[in-house]
C-alpha positions as CSV (number, residue, x, y, z in Angstrom):
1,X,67.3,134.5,85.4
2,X,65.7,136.9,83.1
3,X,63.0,139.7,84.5
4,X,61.0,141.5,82.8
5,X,59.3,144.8,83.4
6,X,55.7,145.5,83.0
7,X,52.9,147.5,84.0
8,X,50.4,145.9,86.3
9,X,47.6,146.3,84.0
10,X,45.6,143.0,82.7
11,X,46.4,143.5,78.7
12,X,50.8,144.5,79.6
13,X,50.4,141.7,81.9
14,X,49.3,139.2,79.0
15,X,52.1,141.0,76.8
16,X,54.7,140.4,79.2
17,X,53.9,136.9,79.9
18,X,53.2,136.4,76.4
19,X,57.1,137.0,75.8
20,X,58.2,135.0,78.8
21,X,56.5,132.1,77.2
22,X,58.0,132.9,73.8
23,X,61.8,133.2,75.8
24,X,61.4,130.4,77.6
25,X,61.0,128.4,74.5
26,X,64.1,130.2,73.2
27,X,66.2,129.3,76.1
28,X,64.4,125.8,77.3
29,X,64.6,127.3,80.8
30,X,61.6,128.4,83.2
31,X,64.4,130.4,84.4
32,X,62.2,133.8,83.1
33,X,60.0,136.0,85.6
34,X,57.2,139.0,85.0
35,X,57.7,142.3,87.6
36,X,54.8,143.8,87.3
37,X,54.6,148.0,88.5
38,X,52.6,150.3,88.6
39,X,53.4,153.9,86.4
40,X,52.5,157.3,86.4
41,X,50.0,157.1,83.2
42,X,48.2,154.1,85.2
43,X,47.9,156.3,88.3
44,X,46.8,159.5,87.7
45,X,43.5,158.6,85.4
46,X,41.2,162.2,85.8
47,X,42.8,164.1,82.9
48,X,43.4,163.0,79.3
49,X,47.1,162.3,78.7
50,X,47.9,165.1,76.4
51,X,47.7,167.2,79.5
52,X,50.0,165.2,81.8
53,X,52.6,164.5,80.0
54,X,52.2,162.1,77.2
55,X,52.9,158.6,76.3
56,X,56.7,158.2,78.4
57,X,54.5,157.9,81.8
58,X,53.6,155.0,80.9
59,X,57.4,153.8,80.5
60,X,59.7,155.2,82.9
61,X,58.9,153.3,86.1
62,X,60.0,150.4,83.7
63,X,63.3,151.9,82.4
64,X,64.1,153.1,86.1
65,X,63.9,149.4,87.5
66,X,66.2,148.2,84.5
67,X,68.5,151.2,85.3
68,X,68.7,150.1,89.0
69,X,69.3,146.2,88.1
70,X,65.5,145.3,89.1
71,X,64.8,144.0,85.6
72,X,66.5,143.0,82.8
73,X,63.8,144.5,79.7
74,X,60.4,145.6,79.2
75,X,57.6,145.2,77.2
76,X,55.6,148.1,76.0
77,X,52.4,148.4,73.0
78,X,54.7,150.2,71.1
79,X,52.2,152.9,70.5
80,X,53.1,154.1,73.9
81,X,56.4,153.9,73.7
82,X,57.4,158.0,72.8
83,X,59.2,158.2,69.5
84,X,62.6,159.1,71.1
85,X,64.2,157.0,73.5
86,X,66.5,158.0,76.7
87,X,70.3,157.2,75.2
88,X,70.5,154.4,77.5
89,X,68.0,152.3,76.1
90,X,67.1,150.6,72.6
91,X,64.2,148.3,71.0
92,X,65.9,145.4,70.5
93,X,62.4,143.4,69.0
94,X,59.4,144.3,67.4
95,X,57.1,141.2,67.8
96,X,54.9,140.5,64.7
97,X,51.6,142.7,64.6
98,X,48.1,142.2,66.1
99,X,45.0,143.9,63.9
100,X,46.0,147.3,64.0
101,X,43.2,148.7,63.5
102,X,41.0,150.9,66.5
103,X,37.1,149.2,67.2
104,X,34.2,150.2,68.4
105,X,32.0,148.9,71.0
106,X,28.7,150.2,70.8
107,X,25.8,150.6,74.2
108,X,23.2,149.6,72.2
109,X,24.0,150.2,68.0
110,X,26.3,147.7,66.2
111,X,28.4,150.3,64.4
112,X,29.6,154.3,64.2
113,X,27.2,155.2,61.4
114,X,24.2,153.5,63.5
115,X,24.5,155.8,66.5
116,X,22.0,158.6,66.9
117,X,22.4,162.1,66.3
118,X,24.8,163.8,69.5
119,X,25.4,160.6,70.6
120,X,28.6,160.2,73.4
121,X,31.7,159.0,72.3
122,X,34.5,157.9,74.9
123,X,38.0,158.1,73.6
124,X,41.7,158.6,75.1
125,X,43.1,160.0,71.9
126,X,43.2,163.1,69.6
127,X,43.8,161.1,66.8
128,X,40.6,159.6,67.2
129,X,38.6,162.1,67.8
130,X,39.9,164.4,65.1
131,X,39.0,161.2,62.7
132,X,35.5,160.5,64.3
133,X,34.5,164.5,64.0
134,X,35.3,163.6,60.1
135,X,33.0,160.7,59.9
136,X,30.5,161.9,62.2
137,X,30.8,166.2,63.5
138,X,27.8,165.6,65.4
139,X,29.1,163.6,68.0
140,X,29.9,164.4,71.3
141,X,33.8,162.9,72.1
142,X,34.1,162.2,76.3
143,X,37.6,161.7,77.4
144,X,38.1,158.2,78.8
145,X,41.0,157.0,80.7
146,X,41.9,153.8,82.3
147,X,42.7,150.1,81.5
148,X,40.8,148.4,79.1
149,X,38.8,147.0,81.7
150,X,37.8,150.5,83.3
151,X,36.9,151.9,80.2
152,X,34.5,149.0,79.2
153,X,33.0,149.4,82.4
154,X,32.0,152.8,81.9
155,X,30.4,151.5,78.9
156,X,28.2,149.1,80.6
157,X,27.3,151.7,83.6
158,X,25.6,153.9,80.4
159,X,28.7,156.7,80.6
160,X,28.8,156.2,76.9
161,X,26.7,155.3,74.0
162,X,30.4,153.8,72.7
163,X,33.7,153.9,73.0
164,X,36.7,153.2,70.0
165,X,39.9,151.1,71.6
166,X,42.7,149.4,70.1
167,X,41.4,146.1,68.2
168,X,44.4,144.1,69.6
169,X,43.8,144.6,73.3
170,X,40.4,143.0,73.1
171,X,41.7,140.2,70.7
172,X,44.8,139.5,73.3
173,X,42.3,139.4,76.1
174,X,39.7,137.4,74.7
175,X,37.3,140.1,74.1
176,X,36.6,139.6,70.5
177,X,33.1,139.5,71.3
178,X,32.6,143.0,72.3
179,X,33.9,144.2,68.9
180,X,30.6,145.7,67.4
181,X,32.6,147.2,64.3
182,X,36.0,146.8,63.2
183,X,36.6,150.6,62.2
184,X,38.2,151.0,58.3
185,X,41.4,152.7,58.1
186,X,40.1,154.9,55.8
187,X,37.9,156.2,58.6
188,X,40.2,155.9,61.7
189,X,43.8,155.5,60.5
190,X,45.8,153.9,63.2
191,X,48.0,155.7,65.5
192,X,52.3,154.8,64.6
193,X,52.9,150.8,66.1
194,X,49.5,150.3,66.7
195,X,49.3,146.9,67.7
196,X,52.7,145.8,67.7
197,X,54.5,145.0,71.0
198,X,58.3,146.2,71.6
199,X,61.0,145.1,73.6
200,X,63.1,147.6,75.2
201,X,66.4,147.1,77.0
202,X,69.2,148.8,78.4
203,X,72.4,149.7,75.4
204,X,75.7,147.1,76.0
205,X,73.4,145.1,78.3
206,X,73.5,141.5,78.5
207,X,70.2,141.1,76.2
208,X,71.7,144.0,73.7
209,X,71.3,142.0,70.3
210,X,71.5,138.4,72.2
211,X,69.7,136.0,70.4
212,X,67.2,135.5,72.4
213,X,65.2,138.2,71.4
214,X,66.7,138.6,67.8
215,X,64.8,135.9,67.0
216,X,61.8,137.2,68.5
217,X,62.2,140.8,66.1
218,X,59.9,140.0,63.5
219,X,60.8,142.0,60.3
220,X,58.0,142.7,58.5
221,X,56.5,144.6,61.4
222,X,59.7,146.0,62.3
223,X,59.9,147.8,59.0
224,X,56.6,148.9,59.3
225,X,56.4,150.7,62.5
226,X,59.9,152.1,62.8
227,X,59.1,153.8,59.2
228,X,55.7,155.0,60.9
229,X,57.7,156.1,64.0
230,X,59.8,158.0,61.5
231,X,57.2,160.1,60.3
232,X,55.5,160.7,64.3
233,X,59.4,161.9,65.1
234,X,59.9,164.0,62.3
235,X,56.2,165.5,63.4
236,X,57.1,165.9,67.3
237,X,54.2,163.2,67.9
238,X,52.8,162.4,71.2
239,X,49.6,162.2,73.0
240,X,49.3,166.4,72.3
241,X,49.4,166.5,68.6
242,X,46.7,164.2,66.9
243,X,48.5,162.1,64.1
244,X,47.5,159.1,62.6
245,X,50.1,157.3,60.8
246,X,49.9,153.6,58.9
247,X,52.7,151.5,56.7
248,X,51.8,148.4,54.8
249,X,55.0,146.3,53.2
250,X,53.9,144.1,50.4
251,X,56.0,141.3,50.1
252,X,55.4,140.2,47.3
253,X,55.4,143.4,45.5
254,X,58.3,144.8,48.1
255,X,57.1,148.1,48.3
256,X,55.7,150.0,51.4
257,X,52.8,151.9,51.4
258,X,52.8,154.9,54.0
259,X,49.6,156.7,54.8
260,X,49.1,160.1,57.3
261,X,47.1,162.1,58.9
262,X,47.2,165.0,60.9
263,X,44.8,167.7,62.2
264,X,43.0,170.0,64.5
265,X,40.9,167.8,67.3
266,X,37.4,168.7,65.7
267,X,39.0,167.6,62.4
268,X,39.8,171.3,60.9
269,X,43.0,171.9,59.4
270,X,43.0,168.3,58.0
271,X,46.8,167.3,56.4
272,X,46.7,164.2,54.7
273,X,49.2,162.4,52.5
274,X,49.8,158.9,51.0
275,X,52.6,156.9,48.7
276,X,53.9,154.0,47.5
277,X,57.6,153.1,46.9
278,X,59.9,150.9,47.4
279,X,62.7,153.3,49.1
280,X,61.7,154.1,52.2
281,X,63.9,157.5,52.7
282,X,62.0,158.2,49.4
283,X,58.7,158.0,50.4
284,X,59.6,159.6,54.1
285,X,60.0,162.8,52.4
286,X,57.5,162.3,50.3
287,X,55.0,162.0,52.8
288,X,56.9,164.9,55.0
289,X,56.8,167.3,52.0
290,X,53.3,166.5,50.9
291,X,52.5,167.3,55.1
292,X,54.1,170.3,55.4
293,X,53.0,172.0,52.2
294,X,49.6,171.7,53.8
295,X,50.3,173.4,56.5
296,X,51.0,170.5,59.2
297,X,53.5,172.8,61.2
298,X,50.4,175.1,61.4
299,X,48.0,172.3,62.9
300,X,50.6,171.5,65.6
301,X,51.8,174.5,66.2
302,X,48.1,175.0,66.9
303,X,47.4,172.5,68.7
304,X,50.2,173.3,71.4
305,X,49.0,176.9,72.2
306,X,45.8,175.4,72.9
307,X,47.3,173.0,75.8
């Protein structure tokens, strides 16, 4: 029997047993189980991550019951898996990406250039909010925390005139239909793996590069977001520095396409860089250069003394 690990949240939940179903295909079996647990970044939900700890509360309840035999892997949205892993543990699939980009759902207006002057703004990210105080400086960005579910709720109750989440949990859930506006990455650049899911398991484990989930890596994605990870590393990225960071592979063409963003959270300071190739080390210094002769160490060293 396999088990897999995953927070008890409805959207991990569907991600979980969306890769049960896929591995039970694999192996013919029904011989595959969801544990669902509860983590520190689902429990503690009155201050915004950045100041708790970052994106890892949200994983190691998961790697602690694979370390202790409870579970066999996890499933994570890869954007909040942190950029370096304990040495114990590897993503051994990258499943093939969801819309990546962030959406708005709006209290009464359709779209971000429709809402009135001052008008509140939930959000759970920097990155966001430095990219919305771009597009619109008069807005007034509310932290929001919680499940999807909790922070659409707040919504309806009239917390917020809108709130920006991830397009994929609402497509994965069936909530298309509360999309008002699908945001342009040239206005709200996604964050590294948005909308990919990984699967993490322990090194020399039984599952460590078993087929199973080899054939579940898919490799266009995989390219994509471990070259965007790249980047967030290199950075020091977490939920305390505000970075947007996007890849496109064209097949046809084989070249990436590598797009960043980084910058104080009322959009000061802004760094932003962009190229094509079709070496990725190439453009990864590109792109790391182009940052840092901007003055990206300056934003985050910034944006740490403020914390």
């Amino acid at each position: 029997m396999w088990i897999i690990a995953s927070r008890k949240s409805r959207l991990a939940m569907w991600q979980a047993e969306h890769v049960q179903t896929l591995m039970q295909k694999n192996t013919h079996t029904s011989n595959v189980k969801v544990l669902g647990l509860s983590t520190k970044g689902d429990e503690i939900l009155d201050r915004s991550l950045s100041k708790i700890g970052g994106k890892g509360l949200f994983v190691k309840e998961l790697e602690l019951a694979m370390l202790k035999g409870k579970a066999h892997l996890a499933v994570h949205s890869l954007k909040d898996v942190p950029m370096e892993l304990p040495a114990k543990f590897l993503l051994a699939a990258i499943l093939q990406r969801e819309d990546p980009r962030d959406a708005f759902i709006g209290k009464q207006t359709k779209n971000l250039s429709s809402l009135p002057i001052g008008a509140k703004v939930g959000t759970s990210s920097l990155r966001r909010e430095f990219q919305l105080k771009l597009f619109r400086p008069d807005l007034e960005i509310i932290p929001l925390r919680g499940n999807l579910d909790t922070r659409l709720k707040k919504l309806d109750e009239g917390d917020f005139d809108g709130i920006v989440l991830a397009a994929a949990g609402l497509k994965r859930l069936g909530l298309e239909s509360r999309i008002c506006e699908l945001i342009s990455k040239d206005i709200s650049l996604p964050a590294a793996g948005q909308g990919a899911m990984a699967i993490e398991v322990l090194k020399n484990s039984a599952l460590d590069e078993n087929d199973i989930l080899v054939n579940l890596n898919h490799g266009k994605t995989f390219s994509e977001v471990m070259l965007e990870r790249r980047v967030a590393a290199e950075l020091g990225a977490s939920c305390q520095i505000p970075l947007a960071v996007y890849c496109e592979f064209n097949e046809k063409l084989q070249t990436f396409n590598l797009r960043a963003k980084i910058a104080m959270p009322d959009g000061s300071k802004l760094c932003y860089s962009e190229h094509s190739g079709d070496n990725p080390d190439d453009i990864f210094e590109r792109i790391m250069d182009s940052l840092y002769n901007q003055g990206a160490r300056e934003v985050i060293k910034a944006v740490l003394e403020r914390q």
